[in-house]
KOLNU-911824 format. One line per field, with one value per atom (N, C-alpha, C): residue number from 1; residue in one letter; atom name; x, y, z. Coordinates in nm, 3 decimals. Layout:
BEGIN
n <- [NUM:...] .
res <- [A:...] .
atom <- [CA:...] .
X <- [X:...] .
Y <- [Y:...] .
Z <- [Z:...] .
***
This chain:
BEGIN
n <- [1:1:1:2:2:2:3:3:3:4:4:4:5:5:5:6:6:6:7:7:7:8:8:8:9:9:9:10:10:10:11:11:11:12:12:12:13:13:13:14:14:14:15:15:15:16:16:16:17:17:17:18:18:18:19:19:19:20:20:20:21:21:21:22:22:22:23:23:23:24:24:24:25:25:25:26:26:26:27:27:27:28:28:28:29:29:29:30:30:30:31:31:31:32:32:32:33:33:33:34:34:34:35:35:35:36:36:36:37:37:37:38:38:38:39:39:39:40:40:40:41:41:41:42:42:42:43:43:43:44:44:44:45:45:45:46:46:46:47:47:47:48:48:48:49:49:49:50:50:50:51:51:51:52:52:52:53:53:53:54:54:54:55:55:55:56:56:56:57:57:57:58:58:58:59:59:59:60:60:60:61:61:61:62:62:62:63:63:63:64:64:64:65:65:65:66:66:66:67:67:67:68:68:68:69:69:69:70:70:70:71:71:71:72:72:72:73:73:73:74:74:74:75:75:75:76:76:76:77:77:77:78:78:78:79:79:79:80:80:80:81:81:81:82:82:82] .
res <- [X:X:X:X:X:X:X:X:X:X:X:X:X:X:X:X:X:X:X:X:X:X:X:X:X:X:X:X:X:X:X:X:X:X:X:X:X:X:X:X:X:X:X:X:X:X:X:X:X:X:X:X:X:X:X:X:X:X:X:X:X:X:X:X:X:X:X:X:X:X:X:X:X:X:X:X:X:X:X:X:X:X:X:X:X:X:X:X:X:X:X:X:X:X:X:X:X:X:X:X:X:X:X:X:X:X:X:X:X:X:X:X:X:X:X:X:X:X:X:X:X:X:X:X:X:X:X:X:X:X:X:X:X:X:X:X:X:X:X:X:X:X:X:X:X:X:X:X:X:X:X:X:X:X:X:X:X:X:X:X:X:X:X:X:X:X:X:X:X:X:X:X:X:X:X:X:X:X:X:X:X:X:X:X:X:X:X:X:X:X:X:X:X:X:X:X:X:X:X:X:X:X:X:X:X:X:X:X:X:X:X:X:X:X:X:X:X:X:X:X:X:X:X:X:X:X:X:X:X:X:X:X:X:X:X:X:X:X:X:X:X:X:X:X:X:X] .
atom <- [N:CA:C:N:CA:C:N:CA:C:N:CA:C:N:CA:C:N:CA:C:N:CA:C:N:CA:C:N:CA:C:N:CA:C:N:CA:C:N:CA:C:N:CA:C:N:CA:C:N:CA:C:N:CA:C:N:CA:C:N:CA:C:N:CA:C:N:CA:C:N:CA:C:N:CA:C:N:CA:C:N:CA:C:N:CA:C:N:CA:C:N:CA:C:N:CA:C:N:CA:C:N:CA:C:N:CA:C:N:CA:C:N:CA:C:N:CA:C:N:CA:C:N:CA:C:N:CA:C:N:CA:C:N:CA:C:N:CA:C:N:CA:C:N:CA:C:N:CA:C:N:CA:C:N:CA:C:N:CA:C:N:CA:C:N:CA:C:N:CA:C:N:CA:C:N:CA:C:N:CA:C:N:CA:C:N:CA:C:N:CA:C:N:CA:C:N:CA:C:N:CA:C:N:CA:C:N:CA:C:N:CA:C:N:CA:C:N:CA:C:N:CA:C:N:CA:C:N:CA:C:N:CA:C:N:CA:C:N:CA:C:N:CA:C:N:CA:C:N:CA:C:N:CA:C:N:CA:C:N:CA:C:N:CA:C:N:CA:C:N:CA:C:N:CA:C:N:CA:C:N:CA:C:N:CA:C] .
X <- [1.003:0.972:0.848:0.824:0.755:0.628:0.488:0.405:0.369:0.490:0.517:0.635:0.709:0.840:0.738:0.653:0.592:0.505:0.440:0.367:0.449:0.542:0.651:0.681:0.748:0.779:0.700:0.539:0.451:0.486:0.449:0.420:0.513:0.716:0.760:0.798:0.771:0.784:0.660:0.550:0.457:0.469:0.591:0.604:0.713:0.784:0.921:0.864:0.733:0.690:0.640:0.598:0.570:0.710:0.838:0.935:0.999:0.911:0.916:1.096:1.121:1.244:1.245:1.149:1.130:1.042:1.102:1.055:0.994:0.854:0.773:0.797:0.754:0.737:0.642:0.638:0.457:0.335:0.392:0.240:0.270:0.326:0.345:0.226:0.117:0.005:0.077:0.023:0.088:0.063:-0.050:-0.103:-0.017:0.006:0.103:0.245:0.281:0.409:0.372:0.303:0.341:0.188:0.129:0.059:-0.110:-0.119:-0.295:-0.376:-0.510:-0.661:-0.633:-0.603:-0.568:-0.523:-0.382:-0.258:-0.322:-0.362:-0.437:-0.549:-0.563:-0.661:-0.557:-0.472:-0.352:-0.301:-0.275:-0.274:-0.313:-0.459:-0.526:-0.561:-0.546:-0.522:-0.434:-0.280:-0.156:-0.157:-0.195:-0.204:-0.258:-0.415:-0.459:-0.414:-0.353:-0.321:-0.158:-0.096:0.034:0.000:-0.098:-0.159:-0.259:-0.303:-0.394:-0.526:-0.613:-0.692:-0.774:-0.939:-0.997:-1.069:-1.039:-1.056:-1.226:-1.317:-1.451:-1.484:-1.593:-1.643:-1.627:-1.695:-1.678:-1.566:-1.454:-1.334:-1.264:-1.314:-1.232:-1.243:-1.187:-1.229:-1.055:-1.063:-0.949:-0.848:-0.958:-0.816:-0.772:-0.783:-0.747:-0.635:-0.575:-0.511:-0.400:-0.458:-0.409:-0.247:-0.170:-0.084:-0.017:0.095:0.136:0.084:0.102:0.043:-0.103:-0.152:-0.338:-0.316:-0.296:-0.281:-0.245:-0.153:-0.111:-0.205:-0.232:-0.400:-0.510:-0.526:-0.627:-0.614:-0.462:-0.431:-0.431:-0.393:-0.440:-0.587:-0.657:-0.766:-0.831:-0.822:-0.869:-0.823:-0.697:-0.672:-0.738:-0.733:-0.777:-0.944:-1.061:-1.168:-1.174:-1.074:-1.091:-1.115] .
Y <- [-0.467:-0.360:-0.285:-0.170:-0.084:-0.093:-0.049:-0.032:0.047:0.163:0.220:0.167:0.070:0.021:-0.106:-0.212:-0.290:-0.247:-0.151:-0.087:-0.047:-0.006:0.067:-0.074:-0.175:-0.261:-0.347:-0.374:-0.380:-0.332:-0.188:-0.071:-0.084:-0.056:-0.109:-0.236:-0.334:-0.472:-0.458:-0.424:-0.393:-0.270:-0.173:-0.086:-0.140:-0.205:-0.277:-0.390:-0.432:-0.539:-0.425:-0.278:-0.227:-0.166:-0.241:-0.148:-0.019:0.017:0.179:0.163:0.172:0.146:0.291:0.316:0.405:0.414:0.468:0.440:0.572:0.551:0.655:0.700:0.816:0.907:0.889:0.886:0.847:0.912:1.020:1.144:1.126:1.083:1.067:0.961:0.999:0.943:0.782:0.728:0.603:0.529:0.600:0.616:0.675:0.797:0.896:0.855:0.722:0.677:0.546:0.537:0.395:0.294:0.281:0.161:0.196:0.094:0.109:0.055:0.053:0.051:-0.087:-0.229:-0.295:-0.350:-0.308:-0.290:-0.251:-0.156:-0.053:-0.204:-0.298:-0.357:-0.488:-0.549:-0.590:-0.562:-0.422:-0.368:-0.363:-0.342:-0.386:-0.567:-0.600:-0.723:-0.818:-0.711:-0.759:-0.691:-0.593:-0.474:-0.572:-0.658:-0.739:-0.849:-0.913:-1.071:-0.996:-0.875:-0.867:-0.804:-0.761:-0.747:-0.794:-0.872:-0.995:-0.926:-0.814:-0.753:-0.750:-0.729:-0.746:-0.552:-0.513:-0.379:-0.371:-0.304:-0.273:-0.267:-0.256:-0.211:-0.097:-0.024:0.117:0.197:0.093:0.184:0.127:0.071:0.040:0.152:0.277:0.385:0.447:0.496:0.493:0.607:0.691:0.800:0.694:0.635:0.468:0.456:0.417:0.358:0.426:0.602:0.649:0.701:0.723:0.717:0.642:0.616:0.531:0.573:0.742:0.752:0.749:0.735:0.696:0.533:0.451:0.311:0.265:0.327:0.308:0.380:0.515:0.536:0.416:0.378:0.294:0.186:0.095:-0.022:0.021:0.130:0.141:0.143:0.213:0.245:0.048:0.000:-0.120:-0.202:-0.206:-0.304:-0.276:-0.140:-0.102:-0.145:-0.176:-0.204:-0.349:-0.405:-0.526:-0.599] .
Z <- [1.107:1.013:1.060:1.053:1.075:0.974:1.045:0.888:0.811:0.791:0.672:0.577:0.638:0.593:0.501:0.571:0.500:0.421:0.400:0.317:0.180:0.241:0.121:0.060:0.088:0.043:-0.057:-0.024:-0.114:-0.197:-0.211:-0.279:-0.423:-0.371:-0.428:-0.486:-0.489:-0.538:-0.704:-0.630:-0.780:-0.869:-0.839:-0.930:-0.967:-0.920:-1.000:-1.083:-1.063:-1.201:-1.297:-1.263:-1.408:-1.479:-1.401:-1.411:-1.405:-1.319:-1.232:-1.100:-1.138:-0.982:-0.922:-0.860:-0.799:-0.634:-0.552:-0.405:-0.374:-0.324:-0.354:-0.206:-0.174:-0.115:-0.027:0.142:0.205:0.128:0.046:0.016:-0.115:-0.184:-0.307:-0.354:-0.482:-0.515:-0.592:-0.571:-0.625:-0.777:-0.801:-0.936:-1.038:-0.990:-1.071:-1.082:-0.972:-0.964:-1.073:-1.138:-1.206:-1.190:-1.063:-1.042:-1.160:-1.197:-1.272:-1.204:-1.218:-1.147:-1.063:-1.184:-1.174:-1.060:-1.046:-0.953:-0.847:-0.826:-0.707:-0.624:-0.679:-0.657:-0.578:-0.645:-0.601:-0.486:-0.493:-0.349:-0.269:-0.249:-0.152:-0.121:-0.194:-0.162:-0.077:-0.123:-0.061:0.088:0.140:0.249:0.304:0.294:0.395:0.415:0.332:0.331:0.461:0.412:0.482:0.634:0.664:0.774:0.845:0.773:0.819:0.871:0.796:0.831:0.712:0.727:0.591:0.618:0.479:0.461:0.455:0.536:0.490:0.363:0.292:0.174:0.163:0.261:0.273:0.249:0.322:0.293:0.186:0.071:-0.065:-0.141:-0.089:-0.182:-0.255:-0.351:-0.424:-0.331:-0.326:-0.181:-0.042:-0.036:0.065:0.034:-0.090:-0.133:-0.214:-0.178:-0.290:-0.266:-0.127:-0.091:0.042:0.074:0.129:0.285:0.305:0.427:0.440:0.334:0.336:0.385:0.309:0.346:0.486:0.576:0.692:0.755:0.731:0.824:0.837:0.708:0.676:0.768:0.754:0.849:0.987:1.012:1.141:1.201:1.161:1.201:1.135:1.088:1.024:1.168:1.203:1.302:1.415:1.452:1.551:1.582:1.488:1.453:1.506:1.464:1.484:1.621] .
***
């Protein structure tokens, strides 16, 4: 799988626990699709444990996280650091 395909897959699995069945879009805000602050936090949680990379402080910022092609920038440039 690709890491926009694993990203997406995250992505959707926790909007199907708010009961959203909806597959977002790379640019589509993910907030506006369903996820809360909460969740958003979840997310970043799951992004590193599923990529095995720990996100800076710096970059825990909510536009990070805020669409699917932000998140895969993010993992990239994160792995790449490493």
């Amino acid at each position: 799988m690709s890491p926009t395909e694993r990203i997406t897959a995250i992505a959707v699995r926790m909007l199907l626990k708010r009961g959203v069945a909806t597959m977002p879009a790379g640019h589509e805000n993910l907030r506006d699709a369903g996820l809360t602050s909460l969740d958003m936090v979840g997310l970043m949680l799951a992004i590193e444990a599923e990529f095995d990379i720990e996100v800076p402080q710096s970059a825990m910022t909510p536009e990070n996280f805020d669409t699917i092609n932000a998140i895969e920038n993010l993992v990239s440039v994160t792995a790449k650091a490493a």
